[in-house]
C-alpha positions, 0 to 999 in steps of 0.5 A, a space after each residue: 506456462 507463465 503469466 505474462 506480467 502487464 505492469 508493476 505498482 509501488 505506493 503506500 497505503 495506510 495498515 488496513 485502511 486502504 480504500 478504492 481512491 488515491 494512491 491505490 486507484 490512479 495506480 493500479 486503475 489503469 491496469 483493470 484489475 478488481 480494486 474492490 479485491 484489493 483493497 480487502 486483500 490489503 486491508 485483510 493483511 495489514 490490519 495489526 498495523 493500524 494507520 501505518 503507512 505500509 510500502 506495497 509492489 503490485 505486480 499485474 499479470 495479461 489475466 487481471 490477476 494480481 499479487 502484491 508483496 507488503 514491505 515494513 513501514 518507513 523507519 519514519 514511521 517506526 521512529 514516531 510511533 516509538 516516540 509517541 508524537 504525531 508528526 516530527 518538530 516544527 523548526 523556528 528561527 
């Protein structure tokens, strides 16, 4: 038998810096789920990407299970990164 999905999540989170706050714990709070197990799953998987911001779907299930696939980082993101600039152009008029 299947398990009963509760909810779904989406947000991103830093590469293998995520923590227990915002965004990860008003989204995935309300559902009762072991933020603590999360986190260290997703820091665990995400950690070659070191402070990239990383796209991920949380699907709750009725037993507080969870399971989350991670997507690739913002083309943004990628685009800074192969630049090497940390933030984009300020603009002046």
């Amino acid at each position: 038998m299947a398990k009963q999905v509760t909810g779904k999540a989406a947000f991103q989170v830093p590469g293998g810096k995520a923590t227990p706050a915002p965004p990860v714990g008003t989204s995935l709070g309300r559902y009762g789920i072991n933020l603590g197990q999360f986190v260290s799953q997703f820091n665990e998987r995400t950690k070659e990407f070191n402070g990239t911001p990383i796209p991920v779907v949380v699907t709750v299930y009725s037993d507080r299970s969870f399971e989350f696939i991670t997507k690739s980082p913002p083309a943004s993101a990628l685009l800074k990164m192969a630049a090497g600039v940390a933030s984009g152009r300020k603009w002046r008029i």
